[in-house]
N, C-alpha and C positions, 0 to 999 in steps of 0.2 A: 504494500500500500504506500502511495506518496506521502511525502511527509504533509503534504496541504491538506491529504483528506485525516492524515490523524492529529493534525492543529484544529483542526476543524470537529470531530468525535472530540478530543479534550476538552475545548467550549463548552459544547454541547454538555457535559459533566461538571461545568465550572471550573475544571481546573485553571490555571494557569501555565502558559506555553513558553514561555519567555527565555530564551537560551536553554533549554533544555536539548538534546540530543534523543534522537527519534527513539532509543532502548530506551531511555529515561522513560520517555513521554508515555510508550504503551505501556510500561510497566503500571507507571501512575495512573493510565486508565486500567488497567488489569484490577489497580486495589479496588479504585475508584463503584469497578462492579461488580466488588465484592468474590473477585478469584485471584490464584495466587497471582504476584507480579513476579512472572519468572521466564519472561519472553528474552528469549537468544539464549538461555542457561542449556537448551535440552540440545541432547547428542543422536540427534536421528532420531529419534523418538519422543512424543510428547502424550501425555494420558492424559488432556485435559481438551476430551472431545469438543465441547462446548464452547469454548475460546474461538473467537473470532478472528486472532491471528496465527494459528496455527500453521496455517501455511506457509506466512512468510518465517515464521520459527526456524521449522525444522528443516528451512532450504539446504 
């Protein structure tokens, strides 16, 4: 996902976007809704079906 559409989902949460770097960002949407913030940690594999960036994860 570009980083404009997940400055844009962070809004959307009220976070704050500001110098943050794009792992930072989803992670802070991850707590945000309430699952783990563990986007780029996983090694090929992720079990957190549900997660909406799961794909760009586990590239």
């Amino acid at each position: 996902m570009q980083m404009e559409k997940v400055r844009e989902k962070a809004k959307k949460l009220g976070l704050k976007t500001a110098k943050m770097k794009k792992q930072e960002l989803i992670r802070a949407i991850q707590s945000a809704e309430g699952n783990f913030p563990c986007f780029g940690t996983a090694e090929g594999h992720c079990d957190q079906s549900g997660c909406c960036w799961i794909e760009d994860c586990v590239e």
